[in-house]
ROBADREN-887571 format. One record per residue (C-alpha): x, y, z; residue number from 1; residue in one letter. Coordinates in steps of 0.5 Angstrom, whole numbers. Each point is the difference from the previous one (the first is absolute). Layout:
lummi X:X&Y:Y&Z:Z&n:NUM&res:A
...
***
This chain:
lummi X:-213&Y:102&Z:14&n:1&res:X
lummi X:6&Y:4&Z:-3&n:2&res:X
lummi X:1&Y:-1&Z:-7&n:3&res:X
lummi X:8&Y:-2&Z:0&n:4&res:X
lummi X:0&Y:3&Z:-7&n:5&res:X
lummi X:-4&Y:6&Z:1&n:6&res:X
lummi X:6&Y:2&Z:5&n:7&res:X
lummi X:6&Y:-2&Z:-4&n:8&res:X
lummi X:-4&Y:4&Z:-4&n:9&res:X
lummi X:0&Y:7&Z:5&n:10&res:X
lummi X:7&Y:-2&Z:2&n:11&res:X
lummi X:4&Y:0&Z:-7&n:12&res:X
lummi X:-4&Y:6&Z:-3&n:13&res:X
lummi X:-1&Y:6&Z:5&n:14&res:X
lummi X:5&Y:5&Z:-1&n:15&res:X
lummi X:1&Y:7&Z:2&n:16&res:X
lummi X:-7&Y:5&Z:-1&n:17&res:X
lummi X:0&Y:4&Z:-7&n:18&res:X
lummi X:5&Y:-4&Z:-4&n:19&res:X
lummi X:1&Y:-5&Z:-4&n:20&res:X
lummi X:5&Y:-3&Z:4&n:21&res:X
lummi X:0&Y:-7&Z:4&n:22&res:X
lummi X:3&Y:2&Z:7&n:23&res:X
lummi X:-2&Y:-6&Z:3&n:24&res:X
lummi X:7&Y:-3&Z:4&n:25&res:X
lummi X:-4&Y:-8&Z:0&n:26&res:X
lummi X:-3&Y:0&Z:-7&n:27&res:X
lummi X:-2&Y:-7&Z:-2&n:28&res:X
lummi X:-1&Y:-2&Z:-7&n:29&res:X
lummi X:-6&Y:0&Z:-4&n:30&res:X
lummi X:-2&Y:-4&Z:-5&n:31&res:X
lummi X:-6&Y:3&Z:-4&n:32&res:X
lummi X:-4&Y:1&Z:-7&n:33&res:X
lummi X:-1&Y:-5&Z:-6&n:34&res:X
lummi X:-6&Y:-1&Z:-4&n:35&res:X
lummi X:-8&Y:0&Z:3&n:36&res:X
lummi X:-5&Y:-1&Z:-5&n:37&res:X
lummi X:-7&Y:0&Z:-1&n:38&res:X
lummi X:-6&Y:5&Z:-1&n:39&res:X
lummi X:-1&Y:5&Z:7&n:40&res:X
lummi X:-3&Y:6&Z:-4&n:41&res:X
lummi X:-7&Y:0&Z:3&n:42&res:X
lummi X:5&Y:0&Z:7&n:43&res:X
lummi X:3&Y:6&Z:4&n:44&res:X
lummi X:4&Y:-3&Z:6&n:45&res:X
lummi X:2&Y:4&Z:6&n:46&res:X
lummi X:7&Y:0&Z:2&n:47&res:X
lummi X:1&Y:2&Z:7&n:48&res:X
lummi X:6&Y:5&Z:3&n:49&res:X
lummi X:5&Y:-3&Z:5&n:50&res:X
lummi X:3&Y:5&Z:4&n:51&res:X
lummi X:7&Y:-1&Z:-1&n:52&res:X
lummi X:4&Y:4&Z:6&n:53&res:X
lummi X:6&Y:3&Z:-2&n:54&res:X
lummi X:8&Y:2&Z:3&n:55&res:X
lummi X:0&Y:2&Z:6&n:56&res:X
lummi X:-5&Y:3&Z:6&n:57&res:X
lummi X:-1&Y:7&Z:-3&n:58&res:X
lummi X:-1&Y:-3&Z:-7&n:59&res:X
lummi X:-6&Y:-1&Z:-3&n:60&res:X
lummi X:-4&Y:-6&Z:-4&n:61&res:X
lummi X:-2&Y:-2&Z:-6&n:62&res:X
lummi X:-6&Y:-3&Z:-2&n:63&res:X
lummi X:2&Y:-6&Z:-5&n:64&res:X
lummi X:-4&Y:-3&Z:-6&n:65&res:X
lummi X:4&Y:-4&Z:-5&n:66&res:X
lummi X:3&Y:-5&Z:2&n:67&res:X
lummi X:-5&Y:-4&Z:4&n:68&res:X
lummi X:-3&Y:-7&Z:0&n:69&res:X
lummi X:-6&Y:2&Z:-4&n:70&res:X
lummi X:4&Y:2&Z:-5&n:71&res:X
lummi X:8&Y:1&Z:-1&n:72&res:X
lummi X:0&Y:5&Z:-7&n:73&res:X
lummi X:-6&Y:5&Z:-5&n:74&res:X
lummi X:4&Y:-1&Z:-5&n:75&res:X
lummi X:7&Y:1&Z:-1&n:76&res:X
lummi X:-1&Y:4&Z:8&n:77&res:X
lummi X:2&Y:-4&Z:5&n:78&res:X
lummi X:2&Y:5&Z:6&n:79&res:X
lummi X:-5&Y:5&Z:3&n:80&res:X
lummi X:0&Y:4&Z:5&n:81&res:X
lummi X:-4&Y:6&Z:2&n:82&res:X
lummi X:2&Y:4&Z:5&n:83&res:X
lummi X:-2&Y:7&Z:4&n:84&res:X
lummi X:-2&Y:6&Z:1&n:85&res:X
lummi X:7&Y:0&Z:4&n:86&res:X
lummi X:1&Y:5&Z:5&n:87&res:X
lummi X:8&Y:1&Z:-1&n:88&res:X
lummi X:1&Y:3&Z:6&n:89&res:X
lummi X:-2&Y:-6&Z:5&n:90&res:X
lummi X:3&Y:-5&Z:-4&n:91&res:X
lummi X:7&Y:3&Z:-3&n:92&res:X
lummi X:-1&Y:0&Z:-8&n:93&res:X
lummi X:3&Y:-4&Z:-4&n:94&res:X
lummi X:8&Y:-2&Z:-1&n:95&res:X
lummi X:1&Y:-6&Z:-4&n:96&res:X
lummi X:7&Y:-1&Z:0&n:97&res:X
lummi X:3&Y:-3&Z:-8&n:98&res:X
lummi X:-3&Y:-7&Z:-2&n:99&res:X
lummi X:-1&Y:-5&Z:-5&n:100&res:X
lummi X:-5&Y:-2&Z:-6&n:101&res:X
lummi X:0&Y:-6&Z:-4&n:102&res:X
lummi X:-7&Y:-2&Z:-4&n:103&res:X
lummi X:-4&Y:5&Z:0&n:104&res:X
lummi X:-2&Y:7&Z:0&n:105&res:X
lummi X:-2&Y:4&Z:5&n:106&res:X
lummi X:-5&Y:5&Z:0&n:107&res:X
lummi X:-1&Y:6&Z:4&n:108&res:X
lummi X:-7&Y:4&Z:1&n:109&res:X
lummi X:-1&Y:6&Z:4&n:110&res:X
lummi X:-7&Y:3&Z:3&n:111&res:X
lummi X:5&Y:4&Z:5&n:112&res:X
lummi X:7&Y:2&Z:2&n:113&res:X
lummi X:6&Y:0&Z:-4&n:114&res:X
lummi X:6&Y:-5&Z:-1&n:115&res:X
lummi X:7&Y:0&Z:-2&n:116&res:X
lummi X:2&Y:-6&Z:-5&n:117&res:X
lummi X:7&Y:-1&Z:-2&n:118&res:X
lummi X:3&Y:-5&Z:-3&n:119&res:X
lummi X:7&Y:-4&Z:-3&n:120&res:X
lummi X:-3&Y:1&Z:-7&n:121&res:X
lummi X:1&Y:7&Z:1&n:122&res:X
lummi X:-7&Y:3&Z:2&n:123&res:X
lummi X:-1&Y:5&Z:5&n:124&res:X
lummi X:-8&Y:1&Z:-1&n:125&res:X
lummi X:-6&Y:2&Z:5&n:126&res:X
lummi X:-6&Y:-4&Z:2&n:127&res:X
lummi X:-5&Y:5&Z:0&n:128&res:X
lummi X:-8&Y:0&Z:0&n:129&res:X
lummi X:-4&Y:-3&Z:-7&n:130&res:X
lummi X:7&Y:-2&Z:-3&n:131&res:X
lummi X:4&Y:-5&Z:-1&n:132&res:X
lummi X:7&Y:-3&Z:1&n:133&res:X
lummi X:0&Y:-6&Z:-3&n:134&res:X
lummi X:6&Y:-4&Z:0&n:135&res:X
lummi X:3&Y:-7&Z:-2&n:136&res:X
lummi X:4&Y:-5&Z:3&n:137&res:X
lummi X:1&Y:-5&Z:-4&n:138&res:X
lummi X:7&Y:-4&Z:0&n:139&res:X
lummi X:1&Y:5&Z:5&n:140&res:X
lummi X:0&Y:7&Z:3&n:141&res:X
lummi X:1&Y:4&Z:8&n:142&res:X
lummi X:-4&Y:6&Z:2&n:143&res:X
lummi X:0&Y:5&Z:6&n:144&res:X
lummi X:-8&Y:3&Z:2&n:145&res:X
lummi X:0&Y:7&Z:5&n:146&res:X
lummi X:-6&Y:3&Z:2&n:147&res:X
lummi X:2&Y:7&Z:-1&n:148&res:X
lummi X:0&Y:6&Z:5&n:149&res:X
lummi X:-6&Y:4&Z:-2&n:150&res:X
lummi X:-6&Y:-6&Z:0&n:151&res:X
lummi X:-3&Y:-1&Z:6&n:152&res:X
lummi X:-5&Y:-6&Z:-2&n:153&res:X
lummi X:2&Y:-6&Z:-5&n:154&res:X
lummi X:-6&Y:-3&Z:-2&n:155&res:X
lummi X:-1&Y:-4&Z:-6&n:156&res:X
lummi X:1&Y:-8&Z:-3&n:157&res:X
lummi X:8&Y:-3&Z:-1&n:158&res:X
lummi X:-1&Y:-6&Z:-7&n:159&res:X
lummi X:4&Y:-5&Z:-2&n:160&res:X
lummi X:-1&Y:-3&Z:-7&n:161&res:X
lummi X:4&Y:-7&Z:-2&n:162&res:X
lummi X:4&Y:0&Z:-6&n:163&res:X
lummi X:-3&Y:-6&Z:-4&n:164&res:X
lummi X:6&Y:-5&Z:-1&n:165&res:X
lummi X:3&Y:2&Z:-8&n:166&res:X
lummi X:1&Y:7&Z:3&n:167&res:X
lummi X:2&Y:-2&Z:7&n:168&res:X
lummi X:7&Y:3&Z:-1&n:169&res:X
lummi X:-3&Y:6&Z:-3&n:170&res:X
lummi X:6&Y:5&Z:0&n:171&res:X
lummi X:0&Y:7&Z:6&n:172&res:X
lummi X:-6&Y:5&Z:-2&n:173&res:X
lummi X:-3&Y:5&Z:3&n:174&res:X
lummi X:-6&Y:4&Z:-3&n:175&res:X
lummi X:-4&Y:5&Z:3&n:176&res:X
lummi X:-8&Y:3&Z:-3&n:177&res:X
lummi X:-5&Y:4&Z:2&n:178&res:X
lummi X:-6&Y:-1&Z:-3&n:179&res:X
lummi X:-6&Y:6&Z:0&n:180&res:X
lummi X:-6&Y:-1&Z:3&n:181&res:X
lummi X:-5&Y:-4&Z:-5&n:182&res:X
lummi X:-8&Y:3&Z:1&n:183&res:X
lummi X:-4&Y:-5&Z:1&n:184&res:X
lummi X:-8&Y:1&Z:1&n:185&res:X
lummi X:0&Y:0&Z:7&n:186&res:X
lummi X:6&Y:0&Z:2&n:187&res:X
lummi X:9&Y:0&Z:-3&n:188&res:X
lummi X:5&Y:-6&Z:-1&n:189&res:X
lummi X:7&Y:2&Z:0&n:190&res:X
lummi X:3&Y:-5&Z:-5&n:191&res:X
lummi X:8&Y:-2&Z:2&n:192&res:X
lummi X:-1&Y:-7&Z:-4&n:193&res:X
lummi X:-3&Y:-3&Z:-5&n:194&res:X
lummi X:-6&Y:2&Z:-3&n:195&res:X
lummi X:-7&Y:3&Z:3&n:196&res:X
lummi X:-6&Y:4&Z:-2&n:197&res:X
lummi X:5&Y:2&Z:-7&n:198&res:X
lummi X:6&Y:2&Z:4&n:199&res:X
lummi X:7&Y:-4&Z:-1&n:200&res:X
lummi X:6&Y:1&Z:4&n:201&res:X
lummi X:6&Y:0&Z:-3&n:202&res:X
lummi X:3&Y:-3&Z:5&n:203&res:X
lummi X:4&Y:-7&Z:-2&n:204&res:X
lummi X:-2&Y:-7&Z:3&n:205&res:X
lummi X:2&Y:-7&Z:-2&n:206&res:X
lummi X:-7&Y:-3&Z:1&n:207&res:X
lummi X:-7&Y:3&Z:-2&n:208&res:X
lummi X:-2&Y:5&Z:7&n:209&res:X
lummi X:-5&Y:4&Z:2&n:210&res:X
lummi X:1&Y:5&Z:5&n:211&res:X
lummi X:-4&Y:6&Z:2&n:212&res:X
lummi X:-2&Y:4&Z:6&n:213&res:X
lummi X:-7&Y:2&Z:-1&n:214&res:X
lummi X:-5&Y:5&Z:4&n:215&res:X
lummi X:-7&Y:0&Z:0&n:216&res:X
lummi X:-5&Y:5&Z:3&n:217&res:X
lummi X:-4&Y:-1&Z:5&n:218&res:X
lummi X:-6&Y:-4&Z:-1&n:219&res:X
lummi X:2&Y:-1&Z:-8&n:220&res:X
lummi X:1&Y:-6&Z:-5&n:221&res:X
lummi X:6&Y:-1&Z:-3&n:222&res:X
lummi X:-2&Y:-5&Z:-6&n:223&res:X
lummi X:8&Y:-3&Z:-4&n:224&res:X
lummi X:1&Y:-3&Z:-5&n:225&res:X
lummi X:6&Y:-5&Z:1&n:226&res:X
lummi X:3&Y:-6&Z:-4&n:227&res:X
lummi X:-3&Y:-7&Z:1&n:228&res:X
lummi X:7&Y:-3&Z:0&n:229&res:X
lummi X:2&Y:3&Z:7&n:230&res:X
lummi X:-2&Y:-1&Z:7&n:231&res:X
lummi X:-1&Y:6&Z:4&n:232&res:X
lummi X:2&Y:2&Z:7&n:233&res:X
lummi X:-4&Y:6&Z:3&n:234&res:X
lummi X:3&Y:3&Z:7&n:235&res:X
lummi X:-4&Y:4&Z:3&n:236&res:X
lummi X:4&Y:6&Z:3&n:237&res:X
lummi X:-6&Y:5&Z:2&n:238&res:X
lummi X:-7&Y:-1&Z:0&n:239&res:X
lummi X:-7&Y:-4&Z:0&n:240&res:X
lummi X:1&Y:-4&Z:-7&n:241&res:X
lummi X:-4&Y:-6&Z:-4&n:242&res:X
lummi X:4&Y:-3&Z:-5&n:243&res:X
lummi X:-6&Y:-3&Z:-4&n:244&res:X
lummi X:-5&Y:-1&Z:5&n:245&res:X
lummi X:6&Y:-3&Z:5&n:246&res:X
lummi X:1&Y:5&Z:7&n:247&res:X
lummi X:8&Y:2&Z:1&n:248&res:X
lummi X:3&Y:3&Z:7&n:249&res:X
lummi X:5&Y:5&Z:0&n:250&res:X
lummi X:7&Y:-4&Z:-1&n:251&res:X
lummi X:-4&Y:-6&Z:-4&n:252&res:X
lummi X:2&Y:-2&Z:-6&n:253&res:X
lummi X:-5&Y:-3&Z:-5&n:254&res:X
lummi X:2&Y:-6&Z:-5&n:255&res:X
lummi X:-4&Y:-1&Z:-6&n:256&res:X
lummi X:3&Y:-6&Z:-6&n:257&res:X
lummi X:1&Y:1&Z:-7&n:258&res:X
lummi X:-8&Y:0&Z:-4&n:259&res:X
lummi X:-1&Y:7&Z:2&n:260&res:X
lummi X:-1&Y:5&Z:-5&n:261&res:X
lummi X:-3&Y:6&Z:5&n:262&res:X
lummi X:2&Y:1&Z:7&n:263&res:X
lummi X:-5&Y:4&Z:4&n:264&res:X
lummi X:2&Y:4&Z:6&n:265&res:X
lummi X:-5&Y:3&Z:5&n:266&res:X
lummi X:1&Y:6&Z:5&n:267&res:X
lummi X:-5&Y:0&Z:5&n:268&res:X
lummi X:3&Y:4&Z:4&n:269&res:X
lummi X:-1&Y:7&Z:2&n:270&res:X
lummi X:8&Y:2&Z:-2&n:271&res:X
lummi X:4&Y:-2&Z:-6&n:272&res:X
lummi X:3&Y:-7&Z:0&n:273&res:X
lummi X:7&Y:-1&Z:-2&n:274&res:X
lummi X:1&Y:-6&Z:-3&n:275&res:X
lummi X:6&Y:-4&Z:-4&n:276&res:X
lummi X:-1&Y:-5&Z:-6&n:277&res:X
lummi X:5&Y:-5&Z:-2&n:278&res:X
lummi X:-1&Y:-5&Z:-4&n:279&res:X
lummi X:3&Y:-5&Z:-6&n:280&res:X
lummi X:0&Y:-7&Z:-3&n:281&res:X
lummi X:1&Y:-5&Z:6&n:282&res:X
lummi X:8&Y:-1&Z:0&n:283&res:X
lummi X:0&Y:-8&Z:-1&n:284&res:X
lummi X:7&Y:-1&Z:4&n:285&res:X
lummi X:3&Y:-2&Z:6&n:286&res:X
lummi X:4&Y:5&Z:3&n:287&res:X
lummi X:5&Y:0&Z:7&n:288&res:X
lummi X:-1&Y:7&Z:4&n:289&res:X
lummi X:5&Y:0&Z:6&n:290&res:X
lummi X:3&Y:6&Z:2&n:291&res:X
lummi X:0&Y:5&Z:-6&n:292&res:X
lummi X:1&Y:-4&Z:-5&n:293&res:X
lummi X:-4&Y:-5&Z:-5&n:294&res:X
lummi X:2&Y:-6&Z:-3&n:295&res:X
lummi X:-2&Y:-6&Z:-2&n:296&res:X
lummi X:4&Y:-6&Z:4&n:297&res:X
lummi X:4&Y:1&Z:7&n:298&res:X
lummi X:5&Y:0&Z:-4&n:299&res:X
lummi X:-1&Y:7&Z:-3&n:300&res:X
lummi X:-1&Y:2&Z:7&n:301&res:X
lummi X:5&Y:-2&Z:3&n:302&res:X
lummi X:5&Y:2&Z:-6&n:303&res:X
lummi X:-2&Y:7&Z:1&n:304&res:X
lummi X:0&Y:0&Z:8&n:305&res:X
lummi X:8&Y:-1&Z:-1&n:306&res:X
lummi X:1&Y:5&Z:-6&n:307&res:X
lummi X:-4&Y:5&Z:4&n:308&res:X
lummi X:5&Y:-2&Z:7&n:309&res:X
lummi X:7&Y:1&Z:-4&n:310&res:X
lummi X:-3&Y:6&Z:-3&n:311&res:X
lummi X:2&Y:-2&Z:-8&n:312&res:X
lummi X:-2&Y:3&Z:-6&n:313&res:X
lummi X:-7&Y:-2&Z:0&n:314&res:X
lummi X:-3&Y:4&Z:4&n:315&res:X
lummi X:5&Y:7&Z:-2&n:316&res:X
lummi X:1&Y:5&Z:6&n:317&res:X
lummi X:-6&Y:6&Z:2&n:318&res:X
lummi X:4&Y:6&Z:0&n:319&res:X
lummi X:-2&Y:6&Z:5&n:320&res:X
lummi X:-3&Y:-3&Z:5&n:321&res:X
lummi X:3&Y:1&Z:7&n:322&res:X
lummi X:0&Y:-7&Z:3&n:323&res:X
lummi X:2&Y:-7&Z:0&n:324&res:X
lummi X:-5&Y:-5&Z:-5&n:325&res:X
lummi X:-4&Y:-4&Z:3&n:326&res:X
lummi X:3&Y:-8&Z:2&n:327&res:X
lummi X:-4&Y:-6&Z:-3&n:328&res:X
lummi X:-3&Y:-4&Z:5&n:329&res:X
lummi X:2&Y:-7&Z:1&n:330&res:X
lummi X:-4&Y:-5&Z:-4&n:331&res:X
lummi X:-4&Y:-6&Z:3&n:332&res:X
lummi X:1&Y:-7&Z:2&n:333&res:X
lummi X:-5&Y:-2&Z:-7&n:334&res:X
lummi X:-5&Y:2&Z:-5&n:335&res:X
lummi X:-7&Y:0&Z:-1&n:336&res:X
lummi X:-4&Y:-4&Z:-4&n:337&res:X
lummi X:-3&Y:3&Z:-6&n:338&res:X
lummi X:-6&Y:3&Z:1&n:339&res:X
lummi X:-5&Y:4&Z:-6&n:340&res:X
lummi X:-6&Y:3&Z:0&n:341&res:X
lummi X:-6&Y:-3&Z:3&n:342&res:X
lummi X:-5&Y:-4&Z:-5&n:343&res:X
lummi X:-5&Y:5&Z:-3&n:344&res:X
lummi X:-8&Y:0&Z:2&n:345&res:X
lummi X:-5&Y:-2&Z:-5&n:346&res:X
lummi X:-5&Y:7&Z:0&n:347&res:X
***
């Protein structure tokens, strides 16, 4: 039997491949967050890829981790997707027309290609591979997101990051980091937030955040430290890993609760494995996900449909890119009841 939330889930949040933006022209809204408790640190559970396709036929799919019924947010990480190696000539590239943001933060990490950002702050920036764009949209903000002429693969993750509810009108930001590979023994952790093996990111959040890209050689172990107040999401892009003793696919994402002071991570394979390390205290809020905004209560949502449709200051205007803005899709008949993280497993 289909899961009805699943699907809704599936149908609010697909969005076009490498970015940071919901294209979905039915989205429904999704409830999701609040807080978990209990001690699940002898645990790691396994949270399976969906593949979510995306535009139209000669577009590529994604493969989605966060959110799902087993678990809707790690930390203050509420969107996942990982996506590639994508053969830009079979499927177009990307061209994301200007679209809204409200409540969160979008995180953009490439392993290949390259993207144009703009957006109404003003930033006209690049998403290059092992650096960051960063950007904030927090009471509002409208961006346009272009593969450029000379990448013929995108590959890479595309995350969002939920403001938490003092800072959810925070004002347009935008940063941009690229942090130098950080050796490790048996492998390099490029660190773009937070705090890992000694390396901090410079890169400003609104909650604690850990995010990493992580290389291991083949047939090493990577022993971290990280803090115990945080859950941690491994998503594996390439390789035949074990995080603590747990065996991950490629496009896998393993979850630990907060209790941990030391991940360990395994390559048994025979070529290096690629990994990204997000993590962060658990959020404790209920957050609404529709479209490409959070909020906290359908109003809000349905506040920021309107302003985005009679195109006030809010959201400020993209300027340079050679096209219309994207349309709000047209909201839905009800909402959805809350919905958290599952009851942890006693270890």
């Amino acid at each position: 039997m289909i899961d009805e939330w699943m699907l809704k889930v599936e149908r609010s949040l697909a969005g076009k491949a490498g970015t940071v933006s919901n294209t979905e022209v039915r989205p429904a809204e999704v409830k999701c967050g609040g807080p978990s408790g209990g001690d699940t640190s002898s645990a790691v559970d396994v949270l399976t890829a969906r593949q979510v396709p995306l535009g139209g036929p000669r577009a590529m799919s994604v493969r989605r981790t966060l959110p799902q019924r087993a678990r809707t947010l790690i930390g203050a990480w509420c969107f996942a997707d990982h996506y590639g190696p994508d053969d830009v000539s079979a499927t177009g590239g990307m061209d994301v027309a200007p679209h809204p943001h409200t409540g969160l933060q979008t995180v953009s990490w490439l392993f290949s290609g390259e993207i144009e950002h703009r957006d109404s702050l003003g930033s006209h920036a690049f998403v290059r591979p092992g650096e960051l764009n960063l950007m904030t949209g927090g009471h509002g903000i409208s961006h346009s997101e272009v593969s450029t002429p000379g990448t013929t693969v995108l590959h890479g993750v595309q995350l969002w990051v939920a403001l938490p509810g003092e800072h959810r009108d925070a004002a347009r930001d935008f940063q941009h980091y690229a942090p130098a590979p950080v050796p490790l023994d048996g492998g390099s952790a490029r660190v773009f937030l937070g705090t890992l093996a000694g390396d901090t990111s410079p890169v400003r959040t609104f909650t604690p955040l850990l995010g990493a890209e992580l290389s291991v050689d083949p047939g090493a172990t990577l022993t971290l430290d990280v803090d115990p107040d945080f859950e941690h999401g491994l998503l594996v892009d390439t390789g035949d890993v074990r995080l603590d003793g747990t065996a991950l696919e490629p496009a896998e994402l393993g979850y630990t609760a907060p209790g941990r002071t030391v991940l360990t991570l395994a390559n048994e394979g025979t070529g290096t494995a690629r990994l990204v390390l997000l993590g962060g205290p658990p959020f404790g809020e209920e957050i609404v996900m529709w479209w490409n905004f959070i909020g906290r209560s359908h109003d809000d949502i349905v506040r920021a449909r309107q302003e985005w449709q009679d195109a006030s200051d809010r959201f400020g205007r993209v300027e340079g890119y050679p096209g219309d803005r994207l349309p709000a899709p047209a909201l839905p008949n009800a909402t959805l009841t809350p919905r958290g993280n599952p009851a942890p497993r006693q270890p």
